[in-house]
C-alpha positions as CSV (number, residue, x, y, z in Angstrom):
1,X,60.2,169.4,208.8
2,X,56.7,170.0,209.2
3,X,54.2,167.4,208.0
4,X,51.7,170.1,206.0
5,X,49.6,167.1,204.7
6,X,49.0,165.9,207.9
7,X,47.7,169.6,209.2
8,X,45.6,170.5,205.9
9,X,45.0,167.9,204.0
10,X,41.6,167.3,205.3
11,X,40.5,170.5,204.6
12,X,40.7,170.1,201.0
13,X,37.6,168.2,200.6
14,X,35.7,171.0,201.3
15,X,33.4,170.2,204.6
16,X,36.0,171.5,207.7
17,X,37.0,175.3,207.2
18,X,39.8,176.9,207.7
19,X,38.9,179.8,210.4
20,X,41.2,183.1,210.9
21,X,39.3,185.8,213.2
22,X,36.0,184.3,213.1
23,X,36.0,183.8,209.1
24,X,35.6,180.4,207.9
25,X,36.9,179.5,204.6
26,X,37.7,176.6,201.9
27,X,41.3,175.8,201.6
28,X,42.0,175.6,198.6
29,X,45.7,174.8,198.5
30,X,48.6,175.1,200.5
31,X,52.6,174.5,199.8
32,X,56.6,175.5,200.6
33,X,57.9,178.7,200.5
34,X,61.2,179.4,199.5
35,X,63.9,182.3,198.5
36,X,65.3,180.0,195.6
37,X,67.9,178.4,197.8
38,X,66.1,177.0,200.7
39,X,62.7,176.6,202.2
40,X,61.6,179.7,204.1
41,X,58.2,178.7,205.7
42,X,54.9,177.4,203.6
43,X,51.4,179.0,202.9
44,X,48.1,178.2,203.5
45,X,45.6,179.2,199.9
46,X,42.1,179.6,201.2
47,X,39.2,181.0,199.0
48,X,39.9,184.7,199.8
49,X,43.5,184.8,200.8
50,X,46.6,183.3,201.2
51,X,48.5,183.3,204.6
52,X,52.2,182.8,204.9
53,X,53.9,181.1,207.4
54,X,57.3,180.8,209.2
55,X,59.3,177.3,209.4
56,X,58.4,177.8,213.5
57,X,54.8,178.2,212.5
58,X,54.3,181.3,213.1
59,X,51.8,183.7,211.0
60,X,53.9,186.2,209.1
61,X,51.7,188.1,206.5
62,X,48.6,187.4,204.8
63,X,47.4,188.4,200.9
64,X,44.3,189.3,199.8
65,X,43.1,186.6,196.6
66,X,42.7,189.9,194.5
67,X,46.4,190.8,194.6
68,X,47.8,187.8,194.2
C-alpha cells in the first residue's frame, strides 16, 4: 500500500508546493479513494484542484476546486 503520509505530508505546512505543469500550489489535503468496496487509488486536494490517482500511481483525472 502506498505510504501517502510519507509523500505529502510535508506539504501541508504550507512552505513546499505542490507543482503540476509549472503551477505551484498549497496542498491542502489528500486521502483514499474508493468505489464503496475497496480502495481504488487516492487524491491529492491542492488550493485549485484536486488530482486523482491510480493505486500504481498513475495520474488519472484532475477537477477543478469550482466543481467539486
Amino acid at each position: 500500500m502506498i505510504n501517502l503520509d510519507a509523500r505529502y505530508h510535508h506539504y501541508l505546512d504550507g512552505k513546499t508546493k505542490f507543482c503540476i505543469n509549472n503551477v505551484c500550489e498549497s496542498v491542502l489535503g489528500y486521502g483514499w479513494t474508493d468505489d464503496g468496496k475497496d480502495i481504488t487509488g487516492y487524491y491529492v486536494q491542492t488550493e485549485n484542484r484536486r488530482l486523482y490517482y491510480g493505486l500504481d500511481e498513475k495520474f488519472i483525472y484532475m477537477k477543478e476546486m469550482a466543481s467539486i
